[in-house]
PARO-559014 format. One line per field, with one value per atom (N, C-alpha, C, O): residue number from 0; chain; y, x, z. Coordinates in steps of 0.05 Angstrom, whole numbers, padded with zeros to 5 digits. Atoms other than C-alpha are relative to their C-alpha. Example, Ala and Ser with C-alpha at 12.3 -4.5 7.8 and 13.67 -1.06 7.14 Angstrom:
2
seq <- c(0;0;0;0;1;1;1;1) $
mol <- c(A;A;A;A;A;A;A;A) $
north <- c(-00024;-00090;00024;00024;-00024;-00021;00022;00044) $
east <- c(00018;00246;00018;00039;-00016;00273;-00015;-00005) $
up <- c(00000;00156;00000;00013;-00001;00143;00014;00018) $
//
This chain:
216
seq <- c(0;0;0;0;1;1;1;1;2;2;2;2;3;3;3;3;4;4;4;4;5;5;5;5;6;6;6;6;7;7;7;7;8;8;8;8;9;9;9;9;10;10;10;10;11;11;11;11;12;12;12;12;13;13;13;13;14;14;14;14;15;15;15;15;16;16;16;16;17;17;17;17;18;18;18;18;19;19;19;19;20;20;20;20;21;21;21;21;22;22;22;22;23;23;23;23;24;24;24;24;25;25;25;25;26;26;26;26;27;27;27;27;28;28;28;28;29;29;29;29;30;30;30;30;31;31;31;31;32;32;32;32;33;33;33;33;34;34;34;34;35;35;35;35;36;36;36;36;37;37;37;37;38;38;38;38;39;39;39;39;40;40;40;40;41;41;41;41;42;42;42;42;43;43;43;43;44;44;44;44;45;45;45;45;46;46;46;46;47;47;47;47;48;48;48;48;49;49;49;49;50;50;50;50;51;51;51;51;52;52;52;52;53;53;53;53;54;54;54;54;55;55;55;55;56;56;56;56;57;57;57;57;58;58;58;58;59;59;59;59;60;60;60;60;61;61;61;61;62;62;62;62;63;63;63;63;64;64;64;64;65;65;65;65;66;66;66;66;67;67;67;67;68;68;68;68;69;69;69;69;70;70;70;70;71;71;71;71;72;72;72;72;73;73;73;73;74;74;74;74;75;75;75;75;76;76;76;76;77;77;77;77;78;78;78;78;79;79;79;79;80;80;80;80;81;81;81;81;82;82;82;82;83;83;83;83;84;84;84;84;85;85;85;85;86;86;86;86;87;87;87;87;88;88;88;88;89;89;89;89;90;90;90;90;91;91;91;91;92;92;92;92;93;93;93;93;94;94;94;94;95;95;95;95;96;96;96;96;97;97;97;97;98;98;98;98;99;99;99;99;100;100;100;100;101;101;101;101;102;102;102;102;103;103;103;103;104;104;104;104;105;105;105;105;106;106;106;106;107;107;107;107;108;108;108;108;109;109;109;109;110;110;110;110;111;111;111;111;112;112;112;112;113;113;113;113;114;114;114;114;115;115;115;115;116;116;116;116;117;117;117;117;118;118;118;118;119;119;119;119;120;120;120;120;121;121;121;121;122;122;122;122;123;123;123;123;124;124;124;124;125;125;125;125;126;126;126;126;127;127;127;127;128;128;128;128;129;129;129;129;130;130;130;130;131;131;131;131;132;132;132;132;133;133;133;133;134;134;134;134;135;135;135;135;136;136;136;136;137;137;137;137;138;138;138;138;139;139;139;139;140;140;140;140;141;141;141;141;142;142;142;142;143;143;143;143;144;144;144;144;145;145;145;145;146;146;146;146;147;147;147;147;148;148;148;148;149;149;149;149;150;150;150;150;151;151;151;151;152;152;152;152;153;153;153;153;154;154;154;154;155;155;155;155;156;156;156;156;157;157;157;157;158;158;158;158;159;159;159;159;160;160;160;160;161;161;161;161;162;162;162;162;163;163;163;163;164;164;164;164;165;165;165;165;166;166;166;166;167;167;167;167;168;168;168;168;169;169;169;169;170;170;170;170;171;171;171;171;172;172;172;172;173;173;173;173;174;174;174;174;175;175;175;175;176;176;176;176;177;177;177;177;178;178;178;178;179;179;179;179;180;180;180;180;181;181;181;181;182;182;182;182;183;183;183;183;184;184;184;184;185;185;185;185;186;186;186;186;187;187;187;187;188;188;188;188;189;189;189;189;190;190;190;190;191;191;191;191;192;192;192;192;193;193;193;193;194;194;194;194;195;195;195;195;196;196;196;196;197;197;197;197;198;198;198;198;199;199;199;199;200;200;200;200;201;201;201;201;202;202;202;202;203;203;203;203;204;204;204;204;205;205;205;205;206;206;206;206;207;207;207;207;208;208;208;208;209;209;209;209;210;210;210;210;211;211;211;211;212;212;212;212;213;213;213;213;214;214;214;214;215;215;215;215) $
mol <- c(A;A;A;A;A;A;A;A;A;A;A;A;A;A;A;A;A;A;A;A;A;A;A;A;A;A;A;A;A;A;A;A;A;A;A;A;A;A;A;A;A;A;A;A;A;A;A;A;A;A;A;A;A;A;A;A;A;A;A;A;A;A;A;A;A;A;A;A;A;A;A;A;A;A;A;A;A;A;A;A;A;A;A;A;A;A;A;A;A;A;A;A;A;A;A;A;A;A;A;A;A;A;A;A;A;A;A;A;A;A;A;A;A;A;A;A;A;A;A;A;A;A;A;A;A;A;A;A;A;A;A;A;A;A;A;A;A;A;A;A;A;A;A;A;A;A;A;A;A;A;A;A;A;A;A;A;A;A;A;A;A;A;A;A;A;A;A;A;A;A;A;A;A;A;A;A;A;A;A;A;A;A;A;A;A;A;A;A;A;A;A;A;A;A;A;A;A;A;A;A;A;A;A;A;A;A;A;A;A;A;A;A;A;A;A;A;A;A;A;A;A;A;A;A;A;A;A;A;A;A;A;A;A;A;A;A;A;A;A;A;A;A;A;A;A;A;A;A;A;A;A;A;A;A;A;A;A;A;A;A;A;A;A;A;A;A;A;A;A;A;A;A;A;A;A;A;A;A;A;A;A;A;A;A;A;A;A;A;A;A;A;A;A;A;A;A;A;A;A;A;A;A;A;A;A;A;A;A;A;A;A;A;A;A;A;A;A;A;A;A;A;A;A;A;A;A;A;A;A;A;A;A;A;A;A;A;A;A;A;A;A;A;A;A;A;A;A;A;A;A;A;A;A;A;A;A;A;A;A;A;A;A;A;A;A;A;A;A;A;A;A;A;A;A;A;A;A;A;A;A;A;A;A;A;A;A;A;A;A;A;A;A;A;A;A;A;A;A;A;A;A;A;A;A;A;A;A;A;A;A;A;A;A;A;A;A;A;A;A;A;A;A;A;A;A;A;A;A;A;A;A;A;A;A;A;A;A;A;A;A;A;A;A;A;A;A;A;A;A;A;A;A;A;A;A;A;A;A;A;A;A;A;A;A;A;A;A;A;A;A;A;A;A;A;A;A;A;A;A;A;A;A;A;A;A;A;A;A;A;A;A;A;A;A;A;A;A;A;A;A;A;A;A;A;A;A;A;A;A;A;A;A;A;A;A;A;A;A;A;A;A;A;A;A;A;A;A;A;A;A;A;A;A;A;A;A;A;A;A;A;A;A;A;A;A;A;A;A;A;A;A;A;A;A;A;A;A;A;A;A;A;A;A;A;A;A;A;A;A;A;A;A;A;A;A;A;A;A;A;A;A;A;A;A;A;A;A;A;A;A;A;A;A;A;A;A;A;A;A;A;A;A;A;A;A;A;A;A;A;A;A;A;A;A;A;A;A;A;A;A;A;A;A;A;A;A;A;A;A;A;A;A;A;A;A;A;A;A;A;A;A;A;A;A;A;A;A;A;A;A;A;A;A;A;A;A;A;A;A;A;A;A;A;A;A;A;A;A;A;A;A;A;A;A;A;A;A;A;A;A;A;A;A;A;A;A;A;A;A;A;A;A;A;A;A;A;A;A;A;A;A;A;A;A;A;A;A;A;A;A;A;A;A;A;A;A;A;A;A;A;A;A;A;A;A;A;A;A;A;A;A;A;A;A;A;A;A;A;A;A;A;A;A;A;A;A;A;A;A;A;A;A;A;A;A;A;A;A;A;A;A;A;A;A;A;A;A;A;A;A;A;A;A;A;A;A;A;A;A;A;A;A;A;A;A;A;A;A;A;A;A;A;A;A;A;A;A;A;A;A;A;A;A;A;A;A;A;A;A;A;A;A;A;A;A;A;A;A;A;A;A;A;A;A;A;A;A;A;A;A;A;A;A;A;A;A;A;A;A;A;A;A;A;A;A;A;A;A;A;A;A;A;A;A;A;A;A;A;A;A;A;A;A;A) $
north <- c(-00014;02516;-00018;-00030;00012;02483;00011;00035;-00013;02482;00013;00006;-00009;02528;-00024;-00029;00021;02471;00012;-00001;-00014;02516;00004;00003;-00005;02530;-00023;-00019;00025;02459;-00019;-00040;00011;02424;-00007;00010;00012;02384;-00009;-00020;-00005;02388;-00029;-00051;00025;02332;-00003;-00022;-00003;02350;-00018;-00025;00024;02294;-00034;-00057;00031;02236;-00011;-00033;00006;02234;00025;00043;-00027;02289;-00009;-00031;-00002;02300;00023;00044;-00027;02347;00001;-00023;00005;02358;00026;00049;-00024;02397;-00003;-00026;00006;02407;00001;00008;00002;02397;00005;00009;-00006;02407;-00016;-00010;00019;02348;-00015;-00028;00012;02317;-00023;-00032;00014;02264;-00001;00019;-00013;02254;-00025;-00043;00020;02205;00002;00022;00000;02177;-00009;-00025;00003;02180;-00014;-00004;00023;02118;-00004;-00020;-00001;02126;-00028;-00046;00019;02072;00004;00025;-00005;02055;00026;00028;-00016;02119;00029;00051;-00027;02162;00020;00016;-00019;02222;00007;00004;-00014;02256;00025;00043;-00018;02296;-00014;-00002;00015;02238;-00009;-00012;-00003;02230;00016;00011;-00033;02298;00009;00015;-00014;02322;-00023;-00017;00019;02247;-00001;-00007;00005;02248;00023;00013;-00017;02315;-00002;00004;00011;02292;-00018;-00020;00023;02234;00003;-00007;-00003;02255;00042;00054;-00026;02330;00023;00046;-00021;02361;-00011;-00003;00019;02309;00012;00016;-00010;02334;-00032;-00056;00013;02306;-00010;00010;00008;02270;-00014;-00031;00017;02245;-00002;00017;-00001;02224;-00008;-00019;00017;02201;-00027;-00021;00006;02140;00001;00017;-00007;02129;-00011;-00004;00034;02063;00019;00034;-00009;02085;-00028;-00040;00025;02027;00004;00003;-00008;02044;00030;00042;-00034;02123;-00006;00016;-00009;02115;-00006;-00021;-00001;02128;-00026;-00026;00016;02065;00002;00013;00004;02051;-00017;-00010;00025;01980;-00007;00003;00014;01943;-00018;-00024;00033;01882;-00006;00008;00023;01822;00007;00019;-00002;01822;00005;00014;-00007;01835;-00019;-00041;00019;01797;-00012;-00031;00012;01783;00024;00044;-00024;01831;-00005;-00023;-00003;01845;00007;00029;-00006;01832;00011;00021;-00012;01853;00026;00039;-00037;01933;-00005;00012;-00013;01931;00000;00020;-00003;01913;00032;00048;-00018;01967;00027;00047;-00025;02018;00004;00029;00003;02004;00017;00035;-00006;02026;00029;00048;-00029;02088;00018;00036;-00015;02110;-00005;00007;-00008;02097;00015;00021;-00011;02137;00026;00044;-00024;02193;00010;00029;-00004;02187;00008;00014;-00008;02202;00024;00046;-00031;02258;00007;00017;-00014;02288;00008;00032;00000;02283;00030;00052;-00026;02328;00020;00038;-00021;02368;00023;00047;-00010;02390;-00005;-00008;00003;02380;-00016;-00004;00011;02331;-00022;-00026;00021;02272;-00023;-00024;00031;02207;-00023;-00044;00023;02165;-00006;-00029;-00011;02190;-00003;00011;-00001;02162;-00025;-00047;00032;02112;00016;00037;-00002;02109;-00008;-00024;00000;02106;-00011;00002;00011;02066;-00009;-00020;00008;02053;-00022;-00011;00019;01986;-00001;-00010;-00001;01992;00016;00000;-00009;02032;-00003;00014;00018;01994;-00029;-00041;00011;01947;-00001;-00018;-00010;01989;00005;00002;00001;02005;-00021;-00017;00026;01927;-00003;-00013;00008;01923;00015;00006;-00018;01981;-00017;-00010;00008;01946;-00027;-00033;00033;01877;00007;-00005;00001;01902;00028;00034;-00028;01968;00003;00017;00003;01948;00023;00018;-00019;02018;00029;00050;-00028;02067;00001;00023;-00016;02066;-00001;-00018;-00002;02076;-00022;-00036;00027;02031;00003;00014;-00015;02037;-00017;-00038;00018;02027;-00002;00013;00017;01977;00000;-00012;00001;01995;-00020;-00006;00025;01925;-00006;00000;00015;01898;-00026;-00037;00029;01826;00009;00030;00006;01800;00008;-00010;-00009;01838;-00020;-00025;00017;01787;-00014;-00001;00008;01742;00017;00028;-00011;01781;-00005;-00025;00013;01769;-00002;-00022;00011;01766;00009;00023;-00007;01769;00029;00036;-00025;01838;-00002;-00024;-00011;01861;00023;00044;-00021;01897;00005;00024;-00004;01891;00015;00038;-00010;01914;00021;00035;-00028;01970;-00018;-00041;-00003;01981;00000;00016;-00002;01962;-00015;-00036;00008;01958;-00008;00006;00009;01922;-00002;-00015;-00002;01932;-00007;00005;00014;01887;-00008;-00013;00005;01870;-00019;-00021;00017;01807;-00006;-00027;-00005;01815;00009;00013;-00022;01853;-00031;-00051;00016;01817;-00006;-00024;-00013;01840;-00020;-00029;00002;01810;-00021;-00017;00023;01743;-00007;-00007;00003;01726;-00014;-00003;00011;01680;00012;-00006;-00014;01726;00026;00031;-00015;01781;-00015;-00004;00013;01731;00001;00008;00004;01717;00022;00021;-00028;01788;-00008;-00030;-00004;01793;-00017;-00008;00010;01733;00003;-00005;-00005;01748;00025;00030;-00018;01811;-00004;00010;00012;01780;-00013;-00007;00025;01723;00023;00017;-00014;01794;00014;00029;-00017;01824;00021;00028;-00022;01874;-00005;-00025;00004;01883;00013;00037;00000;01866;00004;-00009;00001;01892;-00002;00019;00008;01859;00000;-00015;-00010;01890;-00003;00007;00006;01858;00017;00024;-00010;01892;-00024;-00047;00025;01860;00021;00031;-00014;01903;-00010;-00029;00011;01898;00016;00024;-00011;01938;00025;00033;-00006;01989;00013;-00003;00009;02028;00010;00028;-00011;02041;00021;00023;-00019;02099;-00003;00016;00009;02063;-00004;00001;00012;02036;00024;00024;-00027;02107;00009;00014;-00008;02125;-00009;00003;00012;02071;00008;00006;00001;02088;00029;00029;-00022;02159;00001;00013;00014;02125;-00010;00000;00015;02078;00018;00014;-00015;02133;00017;00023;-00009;02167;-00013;-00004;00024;02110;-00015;-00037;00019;02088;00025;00025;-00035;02164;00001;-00011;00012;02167;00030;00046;-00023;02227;00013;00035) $
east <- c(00003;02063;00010;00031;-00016;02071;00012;00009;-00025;02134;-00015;-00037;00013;02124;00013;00037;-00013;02131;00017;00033;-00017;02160;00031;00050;-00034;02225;00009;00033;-00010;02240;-00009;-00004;00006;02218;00032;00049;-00023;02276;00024;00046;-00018;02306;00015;00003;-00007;02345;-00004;00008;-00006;02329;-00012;00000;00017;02275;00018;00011;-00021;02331;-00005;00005;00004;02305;00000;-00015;00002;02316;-00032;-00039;00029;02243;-00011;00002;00006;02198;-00037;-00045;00021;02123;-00014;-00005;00016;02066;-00028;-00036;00019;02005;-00025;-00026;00018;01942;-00031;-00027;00021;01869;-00016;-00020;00016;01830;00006;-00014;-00012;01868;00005;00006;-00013;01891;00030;00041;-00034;01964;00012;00014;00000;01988;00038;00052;-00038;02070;00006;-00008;-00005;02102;00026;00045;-00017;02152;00014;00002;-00013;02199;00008;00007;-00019;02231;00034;00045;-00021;02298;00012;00000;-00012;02346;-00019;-00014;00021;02279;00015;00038;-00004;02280;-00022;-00039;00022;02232;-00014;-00027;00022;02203;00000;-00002;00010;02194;-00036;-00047;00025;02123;-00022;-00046;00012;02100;-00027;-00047;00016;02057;-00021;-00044;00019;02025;-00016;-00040;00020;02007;-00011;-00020;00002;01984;-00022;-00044;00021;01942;-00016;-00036;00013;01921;-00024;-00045;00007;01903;-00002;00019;-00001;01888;-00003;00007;00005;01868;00012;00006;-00012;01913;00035;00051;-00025;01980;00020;00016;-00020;02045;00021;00026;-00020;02099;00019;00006;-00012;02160;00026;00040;-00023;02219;00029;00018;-00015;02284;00020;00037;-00022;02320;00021;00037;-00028;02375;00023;00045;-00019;02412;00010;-00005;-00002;02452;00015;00032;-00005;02460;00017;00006;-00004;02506;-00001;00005;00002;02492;-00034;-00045;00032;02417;-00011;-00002;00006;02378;-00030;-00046;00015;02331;-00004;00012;00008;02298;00014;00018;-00020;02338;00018;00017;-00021;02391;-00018;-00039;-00003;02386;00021;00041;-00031;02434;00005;00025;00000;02417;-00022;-00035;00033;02349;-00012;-00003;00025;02290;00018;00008;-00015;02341;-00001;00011;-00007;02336;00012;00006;-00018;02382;-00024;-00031;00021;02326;00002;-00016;-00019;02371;-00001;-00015;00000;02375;-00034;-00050;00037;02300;-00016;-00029;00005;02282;00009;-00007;00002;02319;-00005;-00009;00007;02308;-00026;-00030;00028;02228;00002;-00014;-00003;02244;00008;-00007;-00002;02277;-00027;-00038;00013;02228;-00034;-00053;00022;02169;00002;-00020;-00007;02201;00007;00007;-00003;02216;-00038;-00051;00039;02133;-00017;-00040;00027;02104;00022;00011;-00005;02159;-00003;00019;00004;02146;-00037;-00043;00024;02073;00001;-00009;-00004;02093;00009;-00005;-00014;02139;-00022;-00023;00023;02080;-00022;-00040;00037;02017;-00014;-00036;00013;01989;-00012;00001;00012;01943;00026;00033;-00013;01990;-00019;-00013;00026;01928;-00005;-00013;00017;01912;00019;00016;-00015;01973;00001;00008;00004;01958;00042;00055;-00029;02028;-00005;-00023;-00003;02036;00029;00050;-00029;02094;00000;-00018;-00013;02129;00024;00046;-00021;02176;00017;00004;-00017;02229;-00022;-00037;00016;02183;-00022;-00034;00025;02120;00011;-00005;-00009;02167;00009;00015;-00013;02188;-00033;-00039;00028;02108;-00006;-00010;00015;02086;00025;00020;-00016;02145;-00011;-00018;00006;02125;-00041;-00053;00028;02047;00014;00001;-00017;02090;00007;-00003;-00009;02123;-00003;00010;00011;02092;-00021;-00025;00025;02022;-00025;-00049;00012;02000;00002;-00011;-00002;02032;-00016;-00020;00017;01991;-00029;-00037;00023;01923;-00013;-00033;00005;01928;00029;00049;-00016;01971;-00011;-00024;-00005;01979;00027;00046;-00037;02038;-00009;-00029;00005;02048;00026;00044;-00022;02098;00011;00034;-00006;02107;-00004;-00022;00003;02122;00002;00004;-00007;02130;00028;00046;-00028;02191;00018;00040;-00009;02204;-00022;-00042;00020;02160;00005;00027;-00009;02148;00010;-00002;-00010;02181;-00026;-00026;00027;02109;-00018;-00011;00018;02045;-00019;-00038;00024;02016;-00035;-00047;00029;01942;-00001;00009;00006;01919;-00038;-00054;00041;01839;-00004;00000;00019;01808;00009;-00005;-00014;01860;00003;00007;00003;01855;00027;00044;-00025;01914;-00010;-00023;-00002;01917;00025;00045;-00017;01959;00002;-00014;-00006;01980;00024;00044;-00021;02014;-00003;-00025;00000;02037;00002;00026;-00004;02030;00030;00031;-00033;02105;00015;00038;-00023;02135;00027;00024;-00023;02205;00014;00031;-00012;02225;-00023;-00017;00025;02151;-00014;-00038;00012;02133;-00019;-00017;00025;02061;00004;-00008;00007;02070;00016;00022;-00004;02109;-00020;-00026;00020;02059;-00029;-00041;00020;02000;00009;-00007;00002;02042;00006;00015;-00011;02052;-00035;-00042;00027;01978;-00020;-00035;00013;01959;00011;-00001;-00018;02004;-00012;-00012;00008;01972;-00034;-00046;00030;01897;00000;-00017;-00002;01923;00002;-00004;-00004;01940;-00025;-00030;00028;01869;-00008;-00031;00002;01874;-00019;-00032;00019;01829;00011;00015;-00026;01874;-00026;-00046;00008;01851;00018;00028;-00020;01898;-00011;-00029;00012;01888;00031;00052;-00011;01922;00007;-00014;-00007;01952;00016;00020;-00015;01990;00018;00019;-00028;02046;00026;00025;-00022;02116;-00002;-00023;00004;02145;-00005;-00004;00009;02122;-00030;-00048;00029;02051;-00023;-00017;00024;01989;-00006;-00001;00003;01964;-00038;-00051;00029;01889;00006;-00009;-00009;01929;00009;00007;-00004;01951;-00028;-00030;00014;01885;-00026;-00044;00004;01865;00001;-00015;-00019;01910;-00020;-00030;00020;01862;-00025;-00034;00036;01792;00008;-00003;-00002;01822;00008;00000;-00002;01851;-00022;-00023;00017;01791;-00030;-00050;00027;01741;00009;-00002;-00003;01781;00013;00023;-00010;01796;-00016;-00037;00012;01775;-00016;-00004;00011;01725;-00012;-00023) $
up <- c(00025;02096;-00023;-00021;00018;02032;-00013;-00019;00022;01987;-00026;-00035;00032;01920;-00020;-00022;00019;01869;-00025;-00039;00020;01821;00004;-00012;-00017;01868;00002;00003;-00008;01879;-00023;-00012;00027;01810;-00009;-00017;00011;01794;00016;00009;-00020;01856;00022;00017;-00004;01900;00025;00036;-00026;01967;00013;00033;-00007;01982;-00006;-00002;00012;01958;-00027;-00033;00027;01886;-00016;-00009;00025;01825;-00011;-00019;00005;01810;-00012;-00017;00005;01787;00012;00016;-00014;01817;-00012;-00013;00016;01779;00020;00021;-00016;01830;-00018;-00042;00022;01806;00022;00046;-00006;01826;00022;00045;-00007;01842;00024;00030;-00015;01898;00008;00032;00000;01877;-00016;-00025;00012;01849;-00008;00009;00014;01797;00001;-00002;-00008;01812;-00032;-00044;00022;01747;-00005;00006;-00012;01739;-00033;-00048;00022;01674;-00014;00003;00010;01634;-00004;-00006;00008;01621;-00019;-00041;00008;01600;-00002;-00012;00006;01608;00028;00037;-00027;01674;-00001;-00019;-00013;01708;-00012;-00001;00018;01646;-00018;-00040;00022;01605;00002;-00020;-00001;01625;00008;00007;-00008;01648;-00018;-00005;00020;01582;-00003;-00006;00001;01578;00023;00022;-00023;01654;-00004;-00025;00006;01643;-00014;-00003;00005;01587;00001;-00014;-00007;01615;00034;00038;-00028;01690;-00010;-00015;00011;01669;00040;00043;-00020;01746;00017;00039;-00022;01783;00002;-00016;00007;01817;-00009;-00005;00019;01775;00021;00034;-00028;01831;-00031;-00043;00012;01776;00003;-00005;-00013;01804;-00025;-00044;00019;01758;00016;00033;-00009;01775;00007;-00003;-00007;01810;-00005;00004;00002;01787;-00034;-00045;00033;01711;-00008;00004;00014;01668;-00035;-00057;00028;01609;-00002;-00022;00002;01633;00000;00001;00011;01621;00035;00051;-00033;01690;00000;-00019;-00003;01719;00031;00046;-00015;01773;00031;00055;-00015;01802;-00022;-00045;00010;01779;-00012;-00002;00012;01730;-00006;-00010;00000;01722;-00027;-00035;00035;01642;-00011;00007;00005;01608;00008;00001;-00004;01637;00038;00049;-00026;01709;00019;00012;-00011;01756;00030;00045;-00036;01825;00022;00030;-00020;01874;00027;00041;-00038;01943;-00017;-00001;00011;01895;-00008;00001;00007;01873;00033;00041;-00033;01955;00006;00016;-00018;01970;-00014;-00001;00010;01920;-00003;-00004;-00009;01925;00027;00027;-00034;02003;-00005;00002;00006;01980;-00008;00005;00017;01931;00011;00000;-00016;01980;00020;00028;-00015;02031;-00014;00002;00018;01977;-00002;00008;00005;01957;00027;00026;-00027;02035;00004;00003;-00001;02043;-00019;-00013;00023;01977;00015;00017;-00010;02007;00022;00021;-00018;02063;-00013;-00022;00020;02027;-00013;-00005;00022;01973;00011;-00005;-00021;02023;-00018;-00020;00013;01974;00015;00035;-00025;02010;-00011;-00035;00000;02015;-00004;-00016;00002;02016;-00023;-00026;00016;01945;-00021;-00041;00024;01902;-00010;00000;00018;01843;-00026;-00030;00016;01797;-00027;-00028;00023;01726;-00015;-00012;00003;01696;-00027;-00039;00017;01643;-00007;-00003;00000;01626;00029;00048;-00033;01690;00009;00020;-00022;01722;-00002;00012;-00003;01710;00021;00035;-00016;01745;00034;00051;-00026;01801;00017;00040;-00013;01804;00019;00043;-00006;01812;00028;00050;-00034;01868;00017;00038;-00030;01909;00002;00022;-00008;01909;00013;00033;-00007;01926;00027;00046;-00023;01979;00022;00042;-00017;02008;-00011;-00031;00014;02001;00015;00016;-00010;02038;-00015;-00011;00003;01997;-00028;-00037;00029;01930;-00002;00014;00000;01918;-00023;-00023;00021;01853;-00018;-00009;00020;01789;-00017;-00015;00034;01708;-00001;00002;00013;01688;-00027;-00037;00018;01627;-00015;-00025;00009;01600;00028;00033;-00024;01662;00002;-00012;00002;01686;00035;00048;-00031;01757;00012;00010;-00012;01790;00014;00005;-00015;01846;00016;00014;-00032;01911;00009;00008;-00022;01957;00029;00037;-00026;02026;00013;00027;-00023;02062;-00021;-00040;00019;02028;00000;00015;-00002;02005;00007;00004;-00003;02021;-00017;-00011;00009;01968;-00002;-00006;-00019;01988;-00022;-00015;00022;01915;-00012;-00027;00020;01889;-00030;-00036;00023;01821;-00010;-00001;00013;01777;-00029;-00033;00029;01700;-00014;-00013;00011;01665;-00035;-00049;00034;01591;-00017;-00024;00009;01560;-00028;-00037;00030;01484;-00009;-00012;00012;01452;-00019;-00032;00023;01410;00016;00008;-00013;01466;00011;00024;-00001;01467;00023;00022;-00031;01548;00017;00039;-00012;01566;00000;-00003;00008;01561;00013;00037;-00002;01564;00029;00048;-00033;01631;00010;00025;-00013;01661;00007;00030;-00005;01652;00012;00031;-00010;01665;00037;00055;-00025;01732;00019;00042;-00026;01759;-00013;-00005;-00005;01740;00036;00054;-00012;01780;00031;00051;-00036;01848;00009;00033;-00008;01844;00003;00019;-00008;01843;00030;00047;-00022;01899;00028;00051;-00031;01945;-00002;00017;-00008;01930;-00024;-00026;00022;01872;-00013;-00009;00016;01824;-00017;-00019;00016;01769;-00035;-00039;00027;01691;-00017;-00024;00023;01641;-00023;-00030;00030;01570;-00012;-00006;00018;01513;-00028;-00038;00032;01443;-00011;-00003;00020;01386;00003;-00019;00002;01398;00018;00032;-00016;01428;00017;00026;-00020;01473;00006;00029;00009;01442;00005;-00002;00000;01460;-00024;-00040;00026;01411;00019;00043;-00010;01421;00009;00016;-00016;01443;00022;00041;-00028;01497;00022;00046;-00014;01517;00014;00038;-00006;01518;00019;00029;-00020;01557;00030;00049;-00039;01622;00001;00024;-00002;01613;00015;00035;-00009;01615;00030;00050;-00022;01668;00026;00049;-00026;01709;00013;00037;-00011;01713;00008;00018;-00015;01727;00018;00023;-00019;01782;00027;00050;-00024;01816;00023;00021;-00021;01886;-00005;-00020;00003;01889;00034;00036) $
//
């Protein structure tokens, strides 16, 4: 029987405070916060962006200063690669029981991210190259190597990145793009003049893109 998502919306019992809105279409978009955001900072955008797709949004677990993240970093642009290993491990193991949990397909989850968790996205394709269907990094760079080389065999991942963004330096973003080509993806890197920061074309981007790349 599946859980009522209404009773358990927010709840910690899966190993992450989350919240989960089911949705129609069956597929189901992972919603991946930024720094100091939680698991209703992207709700009303995935929502409008994926309109019949269910909502999976977990809140970090790492607090940096009090504000909730994904992994650890050393300083901005450094990150603690032994806590992003293992909190990637968590939070794919949260994403296939949440699957059970809420009867949603596992097969059928592309992710949605924002800064740290456009980061925590591109790791979980890096190093659990079974659990996503694709994702949008939205200011993402290259997290870390991976310890063995992913297979991502033609998933769909967008990349959106800002020309000014101060966190994001152009060959860093070029080189998560290209590590994620070298494992098979079928990588779309779309440029703005913005920082880190998004336009609201670029919003409307991750929309179009989510739904020309939905499995039907």
């Amino acid at each position: 029987m599946k859980a009522d998502p209404s009773r358990h919306a927010g709840n910690e019992d899966l190993g992450f405070l989350h919240r989960f809105e089911p949705g129609t279409s069956g597929d189901t978009v992972l919603l991946l916060h930024g720094t100091g955001g939680d698991e209703g900072d992207l709700l009303s955008i995935g929502r409008r962006l994926a309109p019949h797709a269910s909502l999976l949004s977990p809140r970090g677990k790492v607090l940096e200063n009090g504000m909730p993240r994904f992994f650890r970093r050393l300083e901005i642009g450094v990150f603690d690669e032994a806590d992003l290993v293992r909190r990637a491990g968590e939070l794919g193991r949260f994403v296939r029981s949440a699957a059970r949990h809420y009867g949603f397909d596992a097969g059928r989850v592309r992710a949605l991210g924002y800064s740290n968790g456009a980061n925590m996205a591109a790791a979980l394709l890096l190093l659990d190259d079974s659990l996503l269907e694709g994702a949008a990094l939205l200011r993402a760079i290259l997290p870390l190597e991976p310890p063995r080389p992913p297979h991502l065999s033609g998933k769909p991942v967008l990349i959106a990145a800002g020309r000014r963004d101060p966190y994001a330096s152009a060959e860093r973003v070029e080189a998560l793009a290209d590590r994620l080509r070298r494992a098979g993806a079928s990588v779309d890197l779309q440029w703005s003049m913005r920082g880190h920061d998004l336009d609201p074309t670029e919003v409307d981007a991750v929309g179009e893109w989510l739904e020309a790349t939905r499995t039907v």
